[in-house]
MIDOSE-1310 file (N, C-alpha, C; in nm, 2 decimals, decimal comma, always signed):
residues 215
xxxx	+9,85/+6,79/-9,96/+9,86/+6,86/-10,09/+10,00/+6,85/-10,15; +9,99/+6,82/-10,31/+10,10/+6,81/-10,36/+10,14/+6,89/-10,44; +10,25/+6,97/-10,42/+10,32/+7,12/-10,47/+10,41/+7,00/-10,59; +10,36/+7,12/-10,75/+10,38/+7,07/-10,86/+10,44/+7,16/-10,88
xxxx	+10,56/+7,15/-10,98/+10,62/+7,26/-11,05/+10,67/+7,20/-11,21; +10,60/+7,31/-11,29/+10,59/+7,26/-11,45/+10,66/+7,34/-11,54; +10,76/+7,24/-11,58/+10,93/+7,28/-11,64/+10,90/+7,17/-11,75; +10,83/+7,24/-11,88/+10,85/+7,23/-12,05/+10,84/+7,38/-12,13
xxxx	+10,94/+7,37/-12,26/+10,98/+7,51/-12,31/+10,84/+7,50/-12,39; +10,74/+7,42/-12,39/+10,60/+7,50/-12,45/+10,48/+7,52/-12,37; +10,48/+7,63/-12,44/+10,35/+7,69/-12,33/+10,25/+7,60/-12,36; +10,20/+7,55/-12,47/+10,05/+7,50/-12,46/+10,09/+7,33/-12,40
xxxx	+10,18/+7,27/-12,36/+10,25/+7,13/-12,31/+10,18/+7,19/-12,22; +10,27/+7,29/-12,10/+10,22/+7,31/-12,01/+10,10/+7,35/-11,94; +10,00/+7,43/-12,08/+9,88/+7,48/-12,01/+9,82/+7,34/-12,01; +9,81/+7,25/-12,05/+9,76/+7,10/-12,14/+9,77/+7,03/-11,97
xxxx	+9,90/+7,00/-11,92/+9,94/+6,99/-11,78/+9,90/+7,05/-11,68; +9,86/+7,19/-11,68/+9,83/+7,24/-11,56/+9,70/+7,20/-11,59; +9,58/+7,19/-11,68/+9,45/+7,15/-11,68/+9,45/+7,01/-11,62; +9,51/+6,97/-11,66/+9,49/+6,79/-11,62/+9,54/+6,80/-11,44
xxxx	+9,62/+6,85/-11,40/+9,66/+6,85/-11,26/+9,59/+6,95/-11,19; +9,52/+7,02/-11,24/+9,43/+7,10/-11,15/+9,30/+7,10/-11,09; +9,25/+6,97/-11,19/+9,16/+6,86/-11,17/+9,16/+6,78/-11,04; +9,26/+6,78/-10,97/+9,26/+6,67/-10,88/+9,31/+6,74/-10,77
xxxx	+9,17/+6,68/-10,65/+9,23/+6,76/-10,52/+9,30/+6,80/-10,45; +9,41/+6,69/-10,47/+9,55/+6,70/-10,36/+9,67/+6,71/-10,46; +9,63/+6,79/-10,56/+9,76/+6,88/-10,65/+9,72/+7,00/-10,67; +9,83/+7,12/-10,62/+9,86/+7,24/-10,66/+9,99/+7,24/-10,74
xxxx	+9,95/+7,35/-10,85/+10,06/+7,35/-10,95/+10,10/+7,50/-10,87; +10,23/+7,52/-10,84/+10,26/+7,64/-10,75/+10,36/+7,71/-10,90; +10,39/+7,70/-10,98/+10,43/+7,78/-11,11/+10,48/+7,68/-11,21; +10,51/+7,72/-11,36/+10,54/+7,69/-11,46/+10,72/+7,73/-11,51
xxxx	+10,82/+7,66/-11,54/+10,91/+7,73/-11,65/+10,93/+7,69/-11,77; +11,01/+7,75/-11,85/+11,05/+7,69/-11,98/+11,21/+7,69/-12,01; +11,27/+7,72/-11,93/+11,45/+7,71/-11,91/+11,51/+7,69/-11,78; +11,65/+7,65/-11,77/+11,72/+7,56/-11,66/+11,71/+7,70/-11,57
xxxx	+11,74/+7,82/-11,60/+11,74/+7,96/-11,52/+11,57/+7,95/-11,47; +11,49/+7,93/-11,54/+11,33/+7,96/-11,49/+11,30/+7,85/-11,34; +11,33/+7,70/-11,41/+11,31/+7,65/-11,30/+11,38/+7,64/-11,15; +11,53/+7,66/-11,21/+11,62/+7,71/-11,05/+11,52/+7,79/-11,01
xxxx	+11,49/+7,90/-11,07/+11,42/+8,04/-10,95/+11,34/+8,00/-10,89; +11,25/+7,91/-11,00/+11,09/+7,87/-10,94/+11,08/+7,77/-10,81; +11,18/+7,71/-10,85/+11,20/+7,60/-10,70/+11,24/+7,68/-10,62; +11,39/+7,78/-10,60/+11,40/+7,83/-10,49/+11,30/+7,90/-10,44
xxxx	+11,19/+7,96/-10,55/+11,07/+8,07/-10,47/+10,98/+7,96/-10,41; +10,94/+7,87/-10,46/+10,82/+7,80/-10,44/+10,84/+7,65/-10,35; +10,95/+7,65/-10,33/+10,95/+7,48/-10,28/+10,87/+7,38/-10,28; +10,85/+7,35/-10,46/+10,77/+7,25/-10,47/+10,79/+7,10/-10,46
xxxx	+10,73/+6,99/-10,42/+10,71/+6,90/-10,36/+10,78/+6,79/-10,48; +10,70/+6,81/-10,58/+10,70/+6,76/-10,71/+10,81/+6,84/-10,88; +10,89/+6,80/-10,92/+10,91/+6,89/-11,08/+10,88/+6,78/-11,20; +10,77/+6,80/-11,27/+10,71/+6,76/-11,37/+10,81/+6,81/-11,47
xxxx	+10,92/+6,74/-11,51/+11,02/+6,78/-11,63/+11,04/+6,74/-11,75; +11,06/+6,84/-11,85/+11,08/+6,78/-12,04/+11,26/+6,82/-12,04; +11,29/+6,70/-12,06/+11,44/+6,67/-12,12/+11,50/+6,77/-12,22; +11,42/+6,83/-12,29/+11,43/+6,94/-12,39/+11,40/+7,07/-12,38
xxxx	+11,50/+7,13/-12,34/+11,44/+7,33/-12,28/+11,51/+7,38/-12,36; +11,50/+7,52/-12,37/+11,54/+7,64/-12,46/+11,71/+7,61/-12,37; +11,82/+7,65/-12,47/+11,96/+7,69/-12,36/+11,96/+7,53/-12,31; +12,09/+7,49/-12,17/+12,08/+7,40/-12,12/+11,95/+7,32/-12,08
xxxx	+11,98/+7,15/-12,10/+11,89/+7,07/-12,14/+11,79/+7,05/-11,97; +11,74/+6,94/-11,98/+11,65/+6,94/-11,86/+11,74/+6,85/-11,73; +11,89/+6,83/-11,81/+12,00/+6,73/-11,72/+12,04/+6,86/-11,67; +12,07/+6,94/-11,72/+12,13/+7,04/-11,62/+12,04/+7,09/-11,52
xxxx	+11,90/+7,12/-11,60/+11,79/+7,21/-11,50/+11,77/+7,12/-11,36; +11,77/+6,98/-11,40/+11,76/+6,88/-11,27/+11,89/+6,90/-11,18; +12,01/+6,93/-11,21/+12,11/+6,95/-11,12/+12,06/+7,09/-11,06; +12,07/+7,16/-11,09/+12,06/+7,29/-11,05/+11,88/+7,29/-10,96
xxxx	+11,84/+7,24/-10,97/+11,67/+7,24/-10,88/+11,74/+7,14/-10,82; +11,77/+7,02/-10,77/+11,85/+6,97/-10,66/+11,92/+7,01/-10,57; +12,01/+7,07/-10,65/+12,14/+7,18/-10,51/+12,03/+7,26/-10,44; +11,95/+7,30/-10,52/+11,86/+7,39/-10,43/+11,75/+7,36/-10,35
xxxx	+11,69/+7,21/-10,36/+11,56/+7,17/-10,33/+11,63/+7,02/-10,29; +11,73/+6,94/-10,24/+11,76/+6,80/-10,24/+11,61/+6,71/-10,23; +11,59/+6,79/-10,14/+11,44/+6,67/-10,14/+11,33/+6,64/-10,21; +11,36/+6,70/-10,35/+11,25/+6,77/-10,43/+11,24/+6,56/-10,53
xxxx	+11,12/+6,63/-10,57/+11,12/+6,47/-10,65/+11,08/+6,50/-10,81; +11,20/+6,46/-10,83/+11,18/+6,49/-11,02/+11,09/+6,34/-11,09; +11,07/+6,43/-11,14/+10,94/+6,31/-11,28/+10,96/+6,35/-11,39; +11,08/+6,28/-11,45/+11,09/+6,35/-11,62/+10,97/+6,29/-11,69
xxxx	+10,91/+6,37/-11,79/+10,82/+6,34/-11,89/+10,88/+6,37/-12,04; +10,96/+6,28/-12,08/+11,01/+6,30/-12,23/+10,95/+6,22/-12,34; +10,99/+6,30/-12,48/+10,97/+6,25/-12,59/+11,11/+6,09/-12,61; +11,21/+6,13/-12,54/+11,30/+6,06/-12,53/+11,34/+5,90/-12,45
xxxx	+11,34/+5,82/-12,50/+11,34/+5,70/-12,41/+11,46/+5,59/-12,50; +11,59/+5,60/-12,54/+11,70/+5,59/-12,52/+11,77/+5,56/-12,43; +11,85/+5,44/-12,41/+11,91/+5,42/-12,30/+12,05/+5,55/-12,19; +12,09/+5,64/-12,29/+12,14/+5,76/-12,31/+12,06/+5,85/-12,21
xxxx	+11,98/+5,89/-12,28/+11,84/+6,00/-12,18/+11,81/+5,94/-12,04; +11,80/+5,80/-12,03/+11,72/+5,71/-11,94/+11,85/+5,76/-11,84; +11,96/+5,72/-11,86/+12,05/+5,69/-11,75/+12,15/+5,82/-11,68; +12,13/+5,89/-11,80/+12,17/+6,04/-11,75/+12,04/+6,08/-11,64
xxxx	+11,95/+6,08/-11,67/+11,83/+6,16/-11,61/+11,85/+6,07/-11,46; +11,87/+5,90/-11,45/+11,87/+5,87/-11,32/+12,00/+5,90/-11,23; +12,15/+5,90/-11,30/+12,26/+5,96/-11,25/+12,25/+6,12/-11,21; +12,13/+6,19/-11,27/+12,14/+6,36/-11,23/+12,05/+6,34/-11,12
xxxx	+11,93/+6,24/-11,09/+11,84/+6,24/-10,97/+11,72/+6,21/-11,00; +11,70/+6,16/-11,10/+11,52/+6,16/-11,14/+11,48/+6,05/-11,07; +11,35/+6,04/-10,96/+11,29/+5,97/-10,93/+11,22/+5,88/-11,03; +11,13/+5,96/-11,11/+11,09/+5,86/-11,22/+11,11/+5,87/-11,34
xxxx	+11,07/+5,83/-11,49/+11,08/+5,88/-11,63/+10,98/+5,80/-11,68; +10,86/+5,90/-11,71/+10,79/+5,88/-11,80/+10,80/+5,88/-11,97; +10,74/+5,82/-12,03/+10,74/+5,90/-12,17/+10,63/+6,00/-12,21; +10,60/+6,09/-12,33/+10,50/+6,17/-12,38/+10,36/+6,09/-12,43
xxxx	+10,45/+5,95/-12,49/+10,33/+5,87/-12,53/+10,24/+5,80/-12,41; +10,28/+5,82/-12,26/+10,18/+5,78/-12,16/+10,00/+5,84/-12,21; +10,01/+5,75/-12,09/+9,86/+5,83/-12,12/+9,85/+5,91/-11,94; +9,69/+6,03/-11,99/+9,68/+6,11/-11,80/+9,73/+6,07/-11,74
xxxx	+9,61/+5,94/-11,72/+9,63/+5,91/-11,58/+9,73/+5,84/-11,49; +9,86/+5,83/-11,63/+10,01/+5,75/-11,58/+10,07/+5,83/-11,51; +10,02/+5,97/-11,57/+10,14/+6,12/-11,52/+10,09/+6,16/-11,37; +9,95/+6,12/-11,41/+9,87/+6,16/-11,25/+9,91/+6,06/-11,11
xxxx	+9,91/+5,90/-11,16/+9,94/+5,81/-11,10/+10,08/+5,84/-11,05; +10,19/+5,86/-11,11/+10,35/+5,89/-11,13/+10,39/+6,00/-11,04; +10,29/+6,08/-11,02/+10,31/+6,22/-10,98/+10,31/+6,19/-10,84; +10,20/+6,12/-10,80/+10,18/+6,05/-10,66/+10,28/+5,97/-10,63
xxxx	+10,32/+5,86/-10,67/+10,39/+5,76/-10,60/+10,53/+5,88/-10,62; +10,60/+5,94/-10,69/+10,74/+5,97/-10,63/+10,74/+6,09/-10,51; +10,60/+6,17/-10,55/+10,60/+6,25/-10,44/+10,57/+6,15/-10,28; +10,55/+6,01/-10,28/+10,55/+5,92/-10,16/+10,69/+5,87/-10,16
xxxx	+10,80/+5,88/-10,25/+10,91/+5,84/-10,21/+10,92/+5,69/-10,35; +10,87/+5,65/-10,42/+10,89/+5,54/-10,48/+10,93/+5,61/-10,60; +10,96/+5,46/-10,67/+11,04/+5,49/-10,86/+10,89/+5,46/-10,88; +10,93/+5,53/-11,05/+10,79/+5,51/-11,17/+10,88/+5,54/-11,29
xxxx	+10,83/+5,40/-11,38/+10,88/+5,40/-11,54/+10,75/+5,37/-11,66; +10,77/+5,42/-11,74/+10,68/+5,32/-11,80/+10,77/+5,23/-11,87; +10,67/+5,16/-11,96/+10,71/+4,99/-11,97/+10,82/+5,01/-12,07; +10,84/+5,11/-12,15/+10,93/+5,11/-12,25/+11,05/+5,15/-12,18
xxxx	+11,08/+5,24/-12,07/+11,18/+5,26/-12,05/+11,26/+5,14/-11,95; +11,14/+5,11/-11,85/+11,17/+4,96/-11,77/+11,19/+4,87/-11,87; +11,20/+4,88/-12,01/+11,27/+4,77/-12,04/+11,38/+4,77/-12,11; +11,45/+4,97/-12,12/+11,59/+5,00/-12,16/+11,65/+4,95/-12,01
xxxx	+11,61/+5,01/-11,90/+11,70/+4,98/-11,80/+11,69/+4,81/-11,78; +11,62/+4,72/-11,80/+11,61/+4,54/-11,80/+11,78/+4,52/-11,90; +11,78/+4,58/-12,00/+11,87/+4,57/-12,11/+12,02/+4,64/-12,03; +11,99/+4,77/-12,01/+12,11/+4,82/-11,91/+12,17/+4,73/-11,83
xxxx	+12,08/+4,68/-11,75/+12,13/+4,54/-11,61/+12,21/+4,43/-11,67; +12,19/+4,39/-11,79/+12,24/+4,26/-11,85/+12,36/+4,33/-11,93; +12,37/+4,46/-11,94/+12,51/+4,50/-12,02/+12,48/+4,56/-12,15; +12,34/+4,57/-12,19/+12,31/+4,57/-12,31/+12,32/+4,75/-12,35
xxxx	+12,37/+4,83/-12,26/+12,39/+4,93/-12,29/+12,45/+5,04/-12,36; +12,36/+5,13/-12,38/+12,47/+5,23/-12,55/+12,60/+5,27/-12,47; +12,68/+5,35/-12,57/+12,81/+5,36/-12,50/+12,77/+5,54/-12,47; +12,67/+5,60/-12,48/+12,66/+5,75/-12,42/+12,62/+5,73/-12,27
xxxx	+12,60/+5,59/-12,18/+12,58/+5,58/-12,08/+12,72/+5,59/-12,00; +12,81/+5,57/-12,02/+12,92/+5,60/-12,00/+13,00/+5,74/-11,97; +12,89/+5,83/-12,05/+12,92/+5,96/-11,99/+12,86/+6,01/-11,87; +12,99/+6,08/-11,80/+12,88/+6,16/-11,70/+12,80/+6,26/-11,73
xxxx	+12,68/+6,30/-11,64/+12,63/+6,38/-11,68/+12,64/+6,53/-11,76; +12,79/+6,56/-11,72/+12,79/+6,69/-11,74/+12,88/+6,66/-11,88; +12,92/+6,57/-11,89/+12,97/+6,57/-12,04/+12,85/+6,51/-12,17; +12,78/+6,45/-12,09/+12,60/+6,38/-12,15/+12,61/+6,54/-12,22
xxxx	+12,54/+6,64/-12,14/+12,53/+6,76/-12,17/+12,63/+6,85/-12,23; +12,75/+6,83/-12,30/+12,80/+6,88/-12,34/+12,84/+6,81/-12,49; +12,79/+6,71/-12,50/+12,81/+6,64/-12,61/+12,67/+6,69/-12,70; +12,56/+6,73/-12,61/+12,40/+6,73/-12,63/+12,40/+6,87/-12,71
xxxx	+12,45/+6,96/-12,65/+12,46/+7,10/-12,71/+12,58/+7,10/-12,83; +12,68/+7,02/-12,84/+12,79/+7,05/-12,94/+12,70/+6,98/-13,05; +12,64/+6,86/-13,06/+12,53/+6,76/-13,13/+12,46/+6,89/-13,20; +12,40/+6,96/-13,16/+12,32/+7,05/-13,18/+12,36/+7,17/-13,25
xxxx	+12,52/+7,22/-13,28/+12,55/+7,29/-13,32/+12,67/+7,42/-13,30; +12,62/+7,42/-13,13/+12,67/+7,53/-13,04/+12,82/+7,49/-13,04; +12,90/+7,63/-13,03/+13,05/+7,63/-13,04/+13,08/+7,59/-12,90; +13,24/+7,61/-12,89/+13,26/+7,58/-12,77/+13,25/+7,75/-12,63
xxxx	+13,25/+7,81/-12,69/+13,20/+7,98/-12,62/+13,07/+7,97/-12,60; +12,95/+7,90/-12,68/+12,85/+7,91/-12,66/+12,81/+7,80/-12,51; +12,86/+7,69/-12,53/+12,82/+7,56/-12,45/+12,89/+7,61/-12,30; +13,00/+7,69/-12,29/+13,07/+7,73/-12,20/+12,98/+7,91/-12,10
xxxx	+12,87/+7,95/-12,20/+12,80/+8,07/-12,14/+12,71/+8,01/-12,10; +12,66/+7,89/-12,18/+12,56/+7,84/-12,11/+12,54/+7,74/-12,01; +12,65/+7,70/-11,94/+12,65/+7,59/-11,88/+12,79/+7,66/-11,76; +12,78/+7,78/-11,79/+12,88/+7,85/-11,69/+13,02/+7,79/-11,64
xxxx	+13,07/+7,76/-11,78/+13,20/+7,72/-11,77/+13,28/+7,79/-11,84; +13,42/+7,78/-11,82/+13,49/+7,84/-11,89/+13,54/+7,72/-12,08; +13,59/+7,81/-12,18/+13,59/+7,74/-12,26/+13,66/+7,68/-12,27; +13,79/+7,66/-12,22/+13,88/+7,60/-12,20/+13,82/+7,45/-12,14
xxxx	+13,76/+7,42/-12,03/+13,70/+7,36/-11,95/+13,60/+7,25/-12,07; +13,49/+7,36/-12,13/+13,43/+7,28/-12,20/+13,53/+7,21/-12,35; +13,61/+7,25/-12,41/+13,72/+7,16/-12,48/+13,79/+7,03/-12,37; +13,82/+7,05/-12,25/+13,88/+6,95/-12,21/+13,77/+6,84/-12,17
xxxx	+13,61/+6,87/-12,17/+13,48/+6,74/-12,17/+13,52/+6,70/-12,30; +13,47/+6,75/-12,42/+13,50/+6,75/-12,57/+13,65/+6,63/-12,56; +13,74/+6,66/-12,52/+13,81/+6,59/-12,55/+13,80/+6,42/-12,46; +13,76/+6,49/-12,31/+13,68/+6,34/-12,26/+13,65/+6,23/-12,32
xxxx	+13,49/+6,31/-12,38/+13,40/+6,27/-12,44/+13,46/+6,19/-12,56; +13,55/+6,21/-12,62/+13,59/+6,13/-12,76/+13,69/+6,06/-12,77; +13,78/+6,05/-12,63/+13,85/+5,93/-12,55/+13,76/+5,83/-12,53; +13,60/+5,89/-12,46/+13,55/+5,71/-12,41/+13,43/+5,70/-12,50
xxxx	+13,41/+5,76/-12,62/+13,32/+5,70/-12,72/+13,42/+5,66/-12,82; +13,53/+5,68/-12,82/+13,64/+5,64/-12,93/+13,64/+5,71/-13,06; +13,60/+5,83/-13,05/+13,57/+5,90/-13,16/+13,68/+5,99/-13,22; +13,78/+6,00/-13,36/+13,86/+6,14/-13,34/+13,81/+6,23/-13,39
xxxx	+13,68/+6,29/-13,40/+13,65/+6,36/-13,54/+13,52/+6,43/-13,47; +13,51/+6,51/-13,51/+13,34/+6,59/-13,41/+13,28/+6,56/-13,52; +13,27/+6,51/-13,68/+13,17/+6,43/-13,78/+13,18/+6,31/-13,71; +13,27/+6,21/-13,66/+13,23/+6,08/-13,59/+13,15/+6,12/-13,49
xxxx	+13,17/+6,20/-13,42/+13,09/+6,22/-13,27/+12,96/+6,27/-13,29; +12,93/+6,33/-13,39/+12,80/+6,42/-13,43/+12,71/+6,35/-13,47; +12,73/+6,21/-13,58/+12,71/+6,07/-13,61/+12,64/+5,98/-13,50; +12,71/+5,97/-13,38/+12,74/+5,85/-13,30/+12,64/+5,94/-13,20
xxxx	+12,60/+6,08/-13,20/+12,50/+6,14/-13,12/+12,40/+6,12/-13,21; +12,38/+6,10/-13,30/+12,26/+6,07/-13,40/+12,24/+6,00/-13,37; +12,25/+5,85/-13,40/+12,26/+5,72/-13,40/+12,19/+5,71/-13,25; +12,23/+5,77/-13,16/+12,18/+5,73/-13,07/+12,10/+5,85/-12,97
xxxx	+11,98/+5,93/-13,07/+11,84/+5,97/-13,03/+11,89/+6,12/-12,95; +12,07/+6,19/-13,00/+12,09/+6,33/-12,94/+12,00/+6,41/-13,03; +12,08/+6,41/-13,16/+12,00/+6,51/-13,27/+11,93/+6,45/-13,38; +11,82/+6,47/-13,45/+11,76/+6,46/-13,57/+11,89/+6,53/-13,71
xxxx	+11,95/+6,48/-13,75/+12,02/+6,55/-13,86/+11,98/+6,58/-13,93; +11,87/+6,53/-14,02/+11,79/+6,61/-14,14/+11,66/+6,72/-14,07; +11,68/+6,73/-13,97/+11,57/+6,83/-13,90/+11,65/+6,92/-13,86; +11,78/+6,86/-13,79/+11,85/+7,02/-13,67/+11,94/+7,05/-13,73
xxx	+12,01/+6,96/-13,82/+12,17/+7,05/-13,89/+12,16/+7,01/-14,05; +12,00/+6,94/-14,10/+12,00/+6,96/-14,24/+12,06/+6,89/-14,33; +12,11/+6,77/-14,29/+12,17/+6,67/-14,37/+12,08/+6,60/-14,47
């Protein structure tokens, strides 16, 4: 039996997911979250086998939620399922530990298929992202791959609007700390300007600007 655990911030994603995985004999979905705090708990309560994850949660992103269900679960096997498939998203999610990365536009029986082979220990992509990381190998990569994870995620939340007090409560740092990623961050994108940086997160699939900050 394979212990599922289902970490997207919408409830009907996940009731959509728990129907389709409940279907099949040798999967239990052992609980659901919708934030980086819900699924730390859930893993520590539940030690599930499998985390069925969306890149996009309420608060810190699904890069943080995967660090934090790691430290707690090492042996756990993550399966991002994103709307996102950017070379950015792709390579953060495999530097924080994802076994596999699906996209949203799969179809069932890929998420069903996917769910099995990493809970056996193997990778699983689909073809659009196996062929950001083909392009990665040869060099052909964006320059947000270059960030580490924790500044990926701090670039992700400032993109989005949040001050530096806000990115710093939520990601349990101090502010100071989060200004010295910020300043990282625009050393190795070559940016001097949080309008250059805010841009250059656009451009490359962080925020929608005419949807999240209205441009």
């Amino acid at each position: 039996m394979i212990r599922i655990a289902l970490i997207d911030d919408h409830a009907v994603v996940r009731t959509g997911y728990r129907r389709l995985l409940d279907a099949e004999d040798d999967f239990q979905v052992v609980g659901e979250a919708a934030c980086a705090g819900e699924a730390n708990a859930l893993v520590l309560r539940t030690q599930p086998d499998v985390a069925l994850l969306d890149l996009s949660l309420k608060g810190s992103s699904g890069i943080e939620a995967m660090r934090g269900m790691l430290a707690r679960r090492p042996g756990l096997a993550v399966l991002v399922l994103s709307m996102h498939d950017g070379a950015g998203h792709v390579t953060q999610a495999l530097k924080s530990g994802a076994r596999g990365y699906l996209t949203k536009y799969c179809e069932p029986e890929d998420v069903i298929d996917g769910i099995r082979r990493v809970a056996a220990g193997k990778r699983v992509f689909s073809p659009e992202i196996a062929d950001v990381l083909a392009h990665e190998a040869v060099g052909s990569d964006g320059p947000l791959t270059q960030l580490t994870p924790r500044e990926f995620e701090v670039l992700r939340m400032l993109a989005h609007g949040e001050s530096a007090s806000g990115i710093a409560s939520s990601m349990h740092l101090s502010p100071k700390t989060v200004l010295n990623y910020v300043s990282l961050i625009r050393q190795k994108l070559d940016t001097d300007s949080d309008f250059k940086l805010l841009h250059l997160a656009a451009r490359h699939g962080l925020v929608d600007l005419r949807r999240d900050v209205g441009l």
